[in-house]
C-alpha positions as CSV (number, residue, x, y, z in Angstrom):
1,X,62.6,85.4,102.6
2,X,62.1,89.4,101.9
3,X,63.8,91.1,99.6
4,X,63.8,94.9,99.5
5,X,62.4,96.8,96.4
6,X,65.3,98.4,94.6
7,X,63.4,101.8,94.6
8,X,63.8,101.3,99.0
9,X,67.9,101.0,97.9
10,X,67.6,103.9,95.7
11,X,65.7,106.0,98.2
12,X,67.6,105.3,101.2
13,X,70.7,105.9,99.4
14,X,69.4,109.5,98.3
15,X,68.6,110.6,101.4
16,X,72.3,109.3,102.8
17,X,74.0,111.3,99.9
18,X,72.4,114.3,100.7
19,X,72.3,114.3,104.3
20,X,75.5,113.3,104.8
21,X,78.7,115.6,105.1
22,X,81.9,113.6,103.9
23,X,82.9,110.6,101.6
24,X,83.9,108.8,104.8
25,X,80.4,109.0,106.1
26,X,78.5,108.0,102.8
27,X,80.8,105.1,102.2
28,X,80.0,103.7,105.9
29,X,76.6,104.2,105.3
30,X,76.4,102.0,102.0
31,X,78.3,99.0,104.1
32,X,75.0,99.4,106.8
33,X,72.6,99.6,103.9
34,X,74.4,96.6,102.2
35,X,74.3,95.0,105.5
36,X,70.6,94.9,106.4
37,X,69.5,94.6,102.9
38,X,71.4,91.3,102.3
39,X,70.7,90.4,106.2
40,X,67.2,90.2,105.4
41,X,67.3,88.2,102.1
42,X,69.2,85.7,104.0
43,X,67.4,85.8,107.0
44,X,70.5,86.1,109.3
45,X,72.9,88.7,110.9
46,X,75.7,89.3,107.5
47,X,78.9,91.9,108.0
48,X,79.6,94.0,105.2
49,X,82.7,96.3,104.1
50,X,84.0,98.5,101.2
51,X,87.1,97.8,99.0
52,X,88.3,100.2,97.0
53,X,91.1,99.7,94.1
54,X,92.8,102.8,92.8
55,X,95.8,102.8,91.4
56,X,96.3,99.2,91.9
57,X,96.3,98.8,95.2
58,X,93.2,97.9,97.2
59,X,92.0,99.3,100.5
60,X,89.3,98.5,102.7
61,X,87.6,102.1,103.2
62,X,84.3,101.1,105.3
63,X,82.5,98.7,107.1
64,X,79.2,98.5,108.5
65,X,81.0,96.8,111.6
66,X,84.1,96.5,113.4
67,X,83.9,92.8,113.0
68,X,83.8,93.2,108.9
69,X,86.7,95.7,108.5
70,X,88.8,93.0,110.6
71,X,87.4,90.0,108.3
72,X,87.9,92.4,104.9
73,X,91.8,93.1,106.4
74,X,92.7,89.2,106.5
75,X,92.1,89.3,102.4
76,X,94.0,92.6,102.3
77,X,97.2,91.2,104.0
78,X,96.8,87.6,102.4
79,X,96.3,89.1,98.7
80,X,93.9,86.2,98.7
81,X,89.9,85.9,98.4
82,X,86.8,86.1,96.7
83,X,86.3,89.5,96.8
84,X,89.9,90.8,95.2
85,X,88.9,87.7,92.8
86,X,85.1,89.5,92.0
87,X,87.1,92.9,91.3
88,X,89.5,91.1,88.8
89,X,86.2,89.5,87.2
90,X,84.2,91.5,87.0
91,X,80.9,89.4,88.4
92,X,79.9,88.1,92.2
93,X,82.4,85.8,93.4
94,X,81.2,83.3,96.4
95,X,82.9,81.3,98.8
96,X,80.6,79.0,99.6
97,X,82.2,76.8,102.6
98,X,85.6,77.5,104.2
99,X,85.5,74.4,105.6
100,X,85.5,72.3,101.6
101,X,87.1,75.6,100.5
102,X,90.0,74.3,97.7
103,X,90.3,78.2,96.2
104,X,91.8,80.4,98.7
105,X,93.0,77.7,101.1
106,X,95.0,80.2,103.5
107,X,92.1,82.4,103.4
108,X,89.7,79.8,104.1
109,X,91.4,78.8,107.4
110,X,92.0,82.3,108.8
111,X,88.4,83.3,107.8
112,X,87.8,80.0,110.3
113,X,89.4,80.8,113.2
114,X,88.0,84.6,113.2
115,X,84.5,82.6,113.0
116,X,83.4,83.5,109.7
117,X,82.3,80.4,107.7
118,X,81.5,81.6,104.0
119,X,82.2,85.1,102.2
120,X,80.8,86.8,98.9
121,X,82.7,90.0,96.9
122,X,80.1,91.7,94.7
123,X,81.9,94.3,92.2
124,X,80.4,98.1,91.9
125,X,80.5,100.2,89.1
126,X,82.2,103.4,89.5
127,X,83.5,104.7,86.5
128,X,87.0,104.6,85.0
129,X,89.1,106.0,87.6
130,X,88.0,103.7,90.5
131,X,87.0,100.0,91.1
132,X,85.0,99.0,94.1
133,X,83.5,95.8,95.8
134,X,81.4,94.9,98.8
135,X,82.6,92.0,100.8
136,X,79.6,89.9,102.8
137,X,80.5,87.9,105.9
138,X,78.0,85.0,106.9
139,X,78.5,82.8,110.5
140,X,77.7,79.9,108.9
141,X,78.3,77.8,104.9
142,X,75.2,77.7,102.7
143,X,73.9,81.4,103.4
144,X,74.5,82.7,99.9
145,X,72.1,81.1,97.9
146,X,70.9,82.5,94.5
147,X,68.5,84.7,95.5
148,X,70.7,86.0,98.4
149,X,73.2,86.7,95.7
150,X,70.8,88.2,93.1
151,X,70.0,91.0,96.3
152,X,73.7,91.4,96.7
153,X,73.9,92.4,93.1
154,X,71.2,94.3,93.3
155,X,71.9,96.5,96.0
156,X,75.8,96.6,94.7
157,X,74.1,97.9,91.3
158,X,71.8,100.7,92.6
159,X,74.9,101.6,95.3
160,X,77.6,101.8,92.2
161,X,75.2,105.0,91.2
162,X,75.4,106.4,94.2
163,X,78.8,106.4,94.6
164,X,79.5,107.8,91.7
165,X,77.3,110.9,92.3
166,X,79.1,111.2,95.6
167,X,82.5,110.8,94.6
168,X,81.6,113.8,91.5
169,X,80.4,116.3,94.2
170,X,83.1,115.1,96.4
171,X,85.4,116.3,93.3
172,X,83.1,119.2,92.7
173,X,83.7,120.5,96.1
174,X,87.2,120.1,96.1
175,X,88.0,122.0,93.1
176,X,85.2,125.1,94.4
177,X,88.2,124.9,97.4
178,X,91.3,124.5,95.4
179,X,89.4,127.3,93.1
180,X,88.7,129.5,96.0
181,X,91.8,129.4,97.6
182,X,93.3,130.7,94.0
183,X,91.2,133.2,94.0
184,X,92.0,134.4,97.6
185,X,95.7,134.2,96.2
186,X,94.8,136.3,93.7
187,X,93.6,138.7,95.4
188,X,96.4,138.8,97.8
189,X,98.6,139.3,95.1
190,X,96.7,142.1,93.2
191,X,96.4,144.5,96.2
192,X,100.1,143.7,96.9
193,X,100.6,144.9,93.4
194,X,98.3,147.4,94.1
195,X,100.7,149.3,96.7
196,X,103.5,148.8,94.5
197,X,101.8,150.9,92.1
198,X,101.4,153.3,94.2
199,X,104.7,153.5,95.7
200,X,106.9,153.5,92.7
201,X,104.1,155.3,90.4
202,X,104.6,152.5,88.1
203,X,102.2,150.1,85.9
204,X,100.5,147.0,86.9
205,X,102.9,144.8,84.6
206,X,105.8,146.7,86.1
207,X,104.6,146.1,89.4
208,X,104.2,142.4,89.0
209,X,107.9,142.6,87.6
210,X,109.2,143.8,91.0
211,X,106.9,141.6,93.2
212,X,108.6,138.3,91.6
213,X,111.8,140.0,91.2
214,X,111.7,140.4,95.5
215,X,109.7,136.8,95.4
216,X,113.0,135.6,93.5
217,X,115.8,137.3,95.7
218,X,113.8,137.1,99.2
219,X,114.0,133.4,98.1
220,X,109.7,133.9,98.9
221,X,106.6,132.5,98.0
222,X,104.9,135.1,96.0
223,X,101.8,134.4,97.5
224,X,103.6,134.9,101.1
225,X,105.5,137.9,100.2
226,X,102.6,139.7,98.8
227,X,100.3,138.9,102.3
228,X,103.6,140.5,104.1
229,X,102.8,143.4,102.3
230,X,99.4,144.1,102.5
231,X,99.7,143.1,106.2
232,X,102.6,145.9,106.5
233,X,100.5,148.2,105.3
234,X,97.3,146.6,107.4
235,X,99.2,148.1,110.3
236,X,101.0,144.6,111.4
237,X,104.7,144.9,112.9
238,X,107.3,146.1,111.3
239,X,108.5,149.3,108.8
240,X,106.1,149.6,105.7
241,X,107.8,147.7,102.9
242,X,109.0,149.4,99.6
243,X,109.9,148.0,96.4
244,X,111.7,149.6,93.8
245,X,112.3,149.0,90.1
């Protein structure tokens, strides 16, 4: 049996955080990186996917297959499983055999019939806001041995990292947005103003006054009402608009 160096998990994990252009992507990567790395500990083919809990309500968010987002579903819609049990605890939980399975008997038997014959949910660490675990798949009882399980752990631990850093510039980036989108507001508003000022000869604070007074009547979005404006003026359709105190 081989088992990857963690420094391999850290590496390749880098290079898929910083090459990679959305959450979506990066999450679907770790379930292939979870995949082959625990694949080759055990020696066979093993499925991989993502839950995620916020809020209190769990979601399966990637898979590293078609076949493992199916097999992660059936413990969605049964509320039942290993892997909802490893979040709760904290630690790896393993379902060894479905076959002797006395746990999660429903589970067990759908697992069965979709051809899966043992499972393992191996929490990640991502902070306070969010809970996480990846959910291994194995065609036959007996894969997950303790070793097997130790490289789970491993590669959950080095991927919790990683998805911390990605969900922070995920977060980063959408504030830059929400931030620049302000901004642009801003500015729409302040030339808006801008024209008022020179129309009615009147202050900036007075000007304001009679953009949200308009906003107000107009029934408007400030924002909206102030683009009209500057449009009007732009040369788009219409009469130049004038406001008045």
């Amino acid at each position: 049996m081989m088992v990857m160096d963690p420094v391999e998990h850290i590496l390749d994990l880098h290079d898929l955080v910083t090459g990679t252009a959305d959450i979506k992507g990066i999450l679907d990567g770790v379930t292939r990186f979870a995949s082959a790395a625990v694949t080759q500990a055990a020696g066979e083919e093993i499925d991989c996917a993502l839950t995620l809990r916020q809020r209190k309500r769990t979601t399966t968010v990637a898979g590293s297959s078609e076949k493992a987002i199916l097999l992660d579903l059936i413990e969605q819609n049964l509320d039942q499983g290993p892997c909802l049990d490893a979040l709760d605890a904290g630690r790896p939980v393993l379902l060894a055999d479905v076959g002797t399975d006395t746990d999660w008997p429903q589970y067990s038997r759908t697992l069965a019939e979709a051809g899966c014959r043992s499972a393992l949910g191996v929490p990640m660490d991502l902070g306070e806001r969010s809970e996480a675990v990846l959910n291994f798949f194995a065609p036959r009882p007996g894969v997950f041995t303790p070793d097997v399980i130790d490289a789970a752990t491993t590669f959950s631990d080095v991927a919790g990292s990683t998805l911390r850093l990605a969900i922070r510039i995920e977060t980063v980036e959408h504030t830059n947005a929400d931030l620049k989108a302000a901004m642009a507001s801003r500015s729409v508003i302040d030339t808006a103003c801008g024209i008022i000022m020179a129309q009615n000869r009147c202050t900036h604070a007075e000007a304001v006054t009679i953009l949200t007074t308009a906003s107000s009547h107009r029934n408007q979005k400030l924002h909206d009402l102030a683009a009209d404006i500057v449009a009007t003026l732009n040369g788009g359709t219409g009469s130049p608009m004038r406001f008045e105190d």
